[in-house]
C-alpha positions as CSV (number, residue, x, y, z in Angstrom):
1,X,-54.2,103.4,170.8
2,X,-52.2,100.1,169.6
3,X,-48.8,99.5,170.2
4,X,-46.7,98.5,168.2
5,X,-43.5,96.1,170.1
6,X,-40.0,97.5,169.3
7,X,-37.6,94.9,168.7
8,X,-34.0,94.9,169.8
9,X,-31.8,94.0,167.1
10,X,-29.5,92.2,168.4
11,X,-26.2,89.9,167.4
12,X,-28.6,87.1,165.9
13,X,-30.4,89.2,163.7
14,X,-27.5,91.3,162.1
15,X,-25.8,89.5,159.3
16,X,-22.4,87.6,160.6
17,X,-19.4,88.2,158.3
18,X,-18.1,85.9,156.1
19,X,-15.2,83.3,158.0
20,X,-11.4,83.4,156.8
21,X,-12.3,80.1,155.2
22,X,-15.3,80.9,153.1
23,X,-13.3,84.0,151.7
24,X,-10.3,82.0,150.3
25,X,-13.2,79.8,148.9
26,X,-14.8,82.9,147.3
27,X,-10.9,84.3,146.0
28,X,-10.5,81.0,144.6
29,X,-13.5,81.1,142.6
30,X,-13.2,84.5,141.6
31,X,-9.6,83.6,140.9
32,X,-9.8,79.9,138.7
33,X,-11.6,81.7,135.6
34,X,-9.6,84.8,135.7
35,X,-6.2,82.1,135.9
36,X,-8.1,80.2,132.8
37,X,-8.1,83.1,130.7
38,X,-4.6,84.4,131.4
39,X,-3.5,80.2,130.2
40,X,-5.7,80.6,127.4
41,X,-3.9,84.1,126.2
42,X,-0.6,83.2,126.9
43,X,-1.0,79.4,124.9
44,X,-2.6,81.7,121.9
45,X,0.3,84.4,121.7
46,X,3.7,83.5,120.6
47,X,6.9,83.5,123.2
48,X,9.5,85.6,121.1
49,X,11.9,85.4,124.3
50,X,11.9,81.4,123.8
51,X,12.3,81.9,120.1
52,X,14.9,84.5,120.5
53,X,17.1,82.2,123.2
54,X,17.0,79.5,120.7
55,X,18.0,81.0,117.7
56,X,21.0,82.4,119.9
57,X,22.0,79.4,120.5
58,X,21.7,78.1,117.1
59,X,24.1,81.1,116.0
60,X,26.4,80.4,119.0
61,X,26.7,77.3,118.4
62,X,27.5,78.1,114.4
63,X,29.6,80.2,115.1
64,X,31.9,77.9,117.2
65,X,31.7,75.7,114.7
66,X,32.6,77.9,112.2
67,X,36.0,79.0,114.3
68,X,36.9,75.8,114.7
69,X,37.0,74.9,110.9
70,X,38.5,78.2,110.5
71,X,41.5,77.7,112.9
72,X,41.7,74.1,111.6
73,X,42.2,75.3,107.9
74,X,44.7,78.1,109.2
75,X,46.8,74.7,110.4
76,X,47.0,73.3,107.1
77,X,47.5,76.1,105.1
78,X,50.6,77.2,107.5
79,X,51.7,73.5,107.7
80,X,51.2,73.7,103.2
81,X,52.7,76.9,103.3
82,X,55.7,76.0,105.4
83,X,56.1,73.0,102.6
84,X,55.9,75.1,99.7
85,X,58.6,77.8,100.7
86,X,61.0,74.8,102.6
87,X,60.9,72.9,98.8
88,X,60.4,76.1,96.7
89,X,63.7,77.9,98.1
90,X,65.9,75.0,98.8
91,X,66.0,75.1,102.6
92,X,69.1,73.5,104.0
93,X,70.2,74.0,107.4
94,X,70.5,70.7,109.0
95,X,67.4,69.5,107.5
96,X,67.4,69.2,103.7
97,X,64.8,70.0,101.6
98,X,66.7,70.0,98.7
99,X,65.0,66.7,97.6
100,X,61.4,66.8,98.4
101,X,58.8,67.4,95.6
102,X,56.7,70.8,96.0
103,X,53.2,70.9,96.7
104,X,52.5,71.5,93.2
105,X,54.1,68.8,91.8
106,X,52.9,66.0,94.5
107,X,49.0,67.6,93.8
108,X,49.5,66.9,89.5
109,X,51.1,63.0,90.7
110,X,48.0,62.6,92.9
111,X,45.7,63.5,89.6
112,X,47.8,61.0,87.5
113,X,47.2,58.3,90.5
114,X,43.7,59.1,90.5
115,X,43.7,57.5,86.7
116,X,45.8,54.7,88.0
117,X,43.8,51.7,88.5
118,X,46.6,50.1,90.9
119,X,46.8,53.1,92.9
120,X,42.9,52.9,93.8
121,X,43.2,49.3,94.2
122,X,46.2,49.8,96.5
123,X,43.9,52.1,98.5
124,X,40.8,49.3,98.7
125,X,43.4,46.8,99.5
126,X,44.6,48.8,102.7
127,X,41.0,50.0,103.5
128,X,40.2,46.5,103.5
129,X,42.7,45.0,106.0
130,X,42.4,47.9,108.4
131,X,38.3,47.0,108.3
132,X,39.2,43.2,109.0
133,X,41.7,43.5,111.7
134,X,40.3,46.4,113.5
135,X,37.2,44.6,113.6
136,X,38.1,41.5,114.8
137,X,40.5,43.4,117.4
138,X,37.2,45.1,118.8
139,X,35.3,42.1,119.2
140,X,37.8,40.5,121.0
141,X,39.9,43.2,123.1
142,X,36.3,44.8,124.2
143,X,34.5,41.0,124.9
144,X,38.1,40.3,127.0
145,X,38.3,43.6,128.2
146,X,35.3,43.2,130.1
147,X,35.6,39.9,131.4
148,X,38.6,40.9,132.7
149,X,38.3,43.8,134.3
150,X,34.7,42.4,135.6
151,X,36.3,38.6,137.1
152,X,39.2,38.5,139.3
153,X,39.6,34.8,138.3
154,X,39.8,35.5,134.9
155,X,42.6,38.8,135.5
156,X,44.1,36.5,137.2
157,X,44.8,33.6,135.2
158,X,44.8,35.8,131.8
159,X,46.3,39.3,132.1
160,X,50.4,38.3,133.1
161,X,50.4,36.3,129.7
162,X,48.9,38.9,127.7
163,X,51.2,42.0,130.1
164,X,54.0,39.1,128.8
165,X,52.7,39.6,125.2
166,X,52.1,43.2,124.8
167,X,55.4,45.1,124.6
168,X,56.6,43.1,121.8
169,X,56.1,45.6,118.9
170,X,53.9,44.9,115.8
171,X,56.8,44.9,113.3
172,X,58.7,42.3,115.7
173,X,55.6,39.4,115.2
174,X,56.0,39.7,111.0
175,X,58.5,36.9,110.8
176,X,56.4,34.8,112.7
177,X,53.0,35.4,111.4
178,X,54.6,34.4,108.0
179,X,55.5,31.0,109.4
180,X,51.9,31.2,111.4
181,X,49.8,31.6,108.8
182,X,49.8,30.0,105.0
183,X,48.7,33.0,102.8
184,X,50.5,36.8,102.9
185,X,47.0,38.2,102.8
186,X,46.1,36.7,106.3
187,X,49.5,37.4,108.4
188,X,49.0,40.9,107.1
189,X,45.7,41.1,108.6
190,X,46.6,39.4,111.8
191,X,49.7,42.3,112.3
192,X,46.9,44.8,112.2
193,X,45.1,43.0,114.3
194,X,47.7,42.6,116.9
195,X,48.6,46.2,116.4
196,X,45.0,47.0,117.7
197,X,43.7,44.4,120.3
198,X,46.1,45.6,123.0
199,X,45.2,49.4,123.5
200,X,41.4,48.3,122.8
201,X,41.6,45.7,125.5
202,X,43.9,47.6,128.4
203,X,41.2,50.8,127.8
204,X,38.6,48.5,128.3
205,X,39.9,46.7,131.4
206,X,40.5,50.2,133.1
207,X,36.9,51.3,132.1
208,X,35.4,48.3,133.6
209,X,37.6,49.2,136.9
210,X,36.2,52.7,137.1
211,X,32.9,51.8,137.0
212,X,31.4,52.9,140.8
213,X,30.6,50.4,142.7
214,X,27.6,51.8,144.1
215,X,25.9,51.9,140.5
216,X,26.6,47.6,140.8
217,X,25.8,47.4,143.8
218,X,22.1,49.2,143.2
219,X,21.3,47.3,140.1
220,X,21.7,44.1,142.2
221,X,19.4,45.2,144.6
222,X,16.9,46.4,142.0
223,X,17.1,42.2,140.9
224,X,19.3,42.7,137.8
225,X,21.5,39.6,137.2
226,X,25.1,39.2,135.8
227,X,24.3,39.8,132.1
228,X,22.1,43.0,133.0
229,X,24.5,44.0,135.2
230,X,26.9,44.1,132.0
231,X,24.6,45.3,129.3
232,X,23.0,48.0,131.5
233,X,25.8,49.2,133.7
234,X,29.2,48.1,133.4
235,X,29.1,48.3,129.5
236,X,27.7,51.8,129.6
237,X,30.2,53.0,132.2
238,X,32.9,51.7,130.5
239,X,32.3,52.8,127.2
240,X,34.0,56.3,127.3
241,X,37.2,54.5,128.1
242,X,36.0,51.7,125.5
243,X,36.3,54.3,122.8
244,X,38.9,56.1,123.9
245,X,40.8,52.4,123.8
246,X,39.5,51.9,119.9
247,X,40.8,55.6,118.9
248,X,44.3,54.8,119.7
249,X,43.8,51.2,118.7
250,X,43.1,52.7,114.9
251,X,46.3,54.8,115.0
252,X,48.4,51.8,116.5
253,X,46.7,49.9,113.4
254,X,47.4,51.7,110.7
255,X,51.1,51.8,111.9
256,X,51.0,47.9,112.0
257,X,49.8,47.7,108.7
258,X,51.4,50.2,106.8
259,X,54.5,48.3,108.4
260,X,53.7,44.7,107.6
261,X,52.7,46.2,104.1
262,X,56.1,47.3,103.7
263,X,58.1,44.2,104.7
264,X,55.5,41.6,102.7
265,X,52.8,43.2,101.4
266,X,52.5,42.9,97.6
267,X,49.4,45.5,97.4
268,X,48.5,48.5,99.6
269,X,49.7,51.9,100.5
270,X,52.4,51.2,102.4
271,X,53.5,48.7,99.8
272,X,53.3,51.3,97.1
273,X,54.9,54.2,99.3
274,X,58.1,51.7,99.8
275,X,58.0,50.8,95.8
276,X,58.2,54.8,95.2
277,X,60.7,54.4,97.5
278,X,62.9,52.0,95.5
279,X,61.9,53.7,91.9
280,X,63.3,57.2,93.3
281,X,60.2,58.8,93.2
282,X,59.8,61.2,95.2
283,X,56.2,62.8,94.9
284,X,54.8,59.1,95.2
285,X,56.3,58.8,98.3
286,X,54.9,62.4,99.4
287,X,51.9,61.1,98.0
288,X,51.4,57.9,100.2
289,X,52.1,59.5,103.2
290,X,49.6,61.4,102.5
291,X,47.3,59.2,101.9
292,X,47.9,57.3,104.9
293,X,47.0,60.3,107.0
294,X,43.7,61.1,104.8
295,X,42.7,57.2,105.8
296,X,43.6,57.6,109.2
297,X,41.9,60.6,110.2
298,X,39.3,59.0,107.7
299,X,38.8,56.2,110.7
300,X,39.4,58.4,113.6
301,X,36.6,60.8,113.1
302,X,34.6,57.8,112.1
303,X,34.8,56.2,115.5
304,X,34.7,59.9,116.7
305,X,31.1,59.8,114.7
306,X,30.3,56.3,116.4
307,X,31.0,57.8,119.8
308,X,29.0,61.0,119.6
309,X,26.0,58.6,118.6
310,X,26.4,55.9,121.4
311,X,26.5,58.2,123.9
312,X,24.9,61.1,123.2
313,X,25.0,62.3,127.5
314,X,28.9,63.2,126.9
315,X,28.4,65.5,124.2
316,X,26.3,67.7,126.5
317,X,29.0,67.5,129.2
318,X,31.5,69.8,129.4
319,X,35.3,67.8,130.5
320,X,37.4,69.7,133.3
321,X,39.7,72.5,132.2
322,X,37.8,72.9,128.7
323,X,37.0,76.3,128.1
């Protein structure tokens, strides 16, 4: 009779279970195709939550805009109205009204000017001035501005002349500018200029001041030099101050001008409010002060326009206090 040996199944024979390691290996296997399909699925189907967030936005942000026009047209229509019933009914307590034109009648003199050739060429004539001044005022009161307010030396030597130069008022350097310069066209032009280049350049100056330090003092140790030190970080820290400086510049220009137009001017809109002025007519003169204000907040919400595009990381931000 034959034996057969028994064996003794021991540790070494029965099948060792798998280690920690091995099974994260297998759950990531399993787990990659399984994560594939779900990217796969959710790249094919649409996101109607993204969709939905931005078309709120889009109506949010409509609909601000569409308050804002609608509060602004409440302002002029109670600032139209108030005219109308002031002129209409005669008002007279303290202030007279007695004299002013009505609405109505400085709206049909506005159509009649509109057929005027001298009353559009009085417009081009101001438009054109404002363009020359203002410009040259930028060139020079932001170019100074930052020299300035970047070089001691130069603050130094420069800014008590021009603090010695700047209260005198625009009106005040009319005489002068007509023994300064040979033709009327060009002393006119320089008042608007001098109306401008002071707020431009003392905005600037203060921007160049505010810039922090730190922002210089890393561009030099990233190996920029002077000029890309200016272009790249003084110029761009500076420039909400810039504008601001060239918004309040445009105002202080159009006062210059319409001034200087006044006193020698022989064409423009200040020339032609003072000639209603002199013929009695009173819904020319209503007329040209209008106008002026078009034209100027014509220019403000161009450099407004201007600002929004040059620096586009402001109109994201919100300032302090702004609800």
């Amino acid at each position: 009779m034959s034996t057969v040996p028994l064996r003794v199944i021991g540790s070494a024979d029965a099948p060792s279970p798998a280690s920690p390691g091995e099974a994260a290996d297998a759950r990531t296997l399993t787990a990659v195709p399984a994560a594939a399909a779900q990217t796969r699925l959710a790249a094919s189907t649409p996101r109607p939550r993204a969709e939905a967030g931005a078309a709120m936005r889009f109506w949010r942000a409509l609909r601000a805009q569409a308050t804002a026009l609608l509060l602004g047209a409440c302002s002029l229509g109670g600032l139209v109205l108030f005219w109308h019933l002031a002129t209409t009914y005669r008002w007279d307590f303290y202030i007279r009204f007695a004299n002013l034109p009505t609405p109505l009648e400085v709206a049909t003199q506005l159509g009649l000017a509109m057929d005027n050739p001298k009353f559009i060429t009085n417009v081009g004539m101001s438009l054109r001035r404002i363009a020359i001044g203002f410009a040259v005022a930028t060139v020079l009161g932001v170019g100074l501005g930052l020299a300035i307010g970047r070089y001691k030396l130069l603050r130094q030597l420069l800014f008590p002349a021009i603090e010695a130069l700047r209260p005198i008022p625009a009106i005040a350097w009319v005489p002068i500018s007509i023994m300064l310069w040979p033709d009327n066209e060009v002393s006119i032009v320089f008042i608007t200029f001098i109306g401008a280049f002071f707020p431009i350049l003392l905005n600037t100056v203060a921007g160049v001041q505010a810039v922090d330090a730190v922002l210089l003092r890393a561009g030099q140790c990233l190996g920029a030099r002077e000029p890309q030190l200016m272009w790249h970080v003084v110029l761009p820290g500076a420039a909400p101050q810039v504008f601001t400086g060239l918004a309040v510049g445009m105002g202080v220009a159009w006062v210059s001008l319409i001034a200087a137009e006044m006193i020698s001017g022989q064409f423009g809109v200040g020339y032609f409010t003072w000639e209603a002025y002199s013929l009695i007519s009173y819904a020319d003169i209503v007329l040209g002060m209008i106008t002026i204000g078009v034209l100027g907040l014509g220019c403000s919400w161009l450099i407004r326009a201007v600002s929004r595009l040059a620096l586009p990381w402001l109109v994201y931000s919100k300032p302090a206090g702004q609800a």
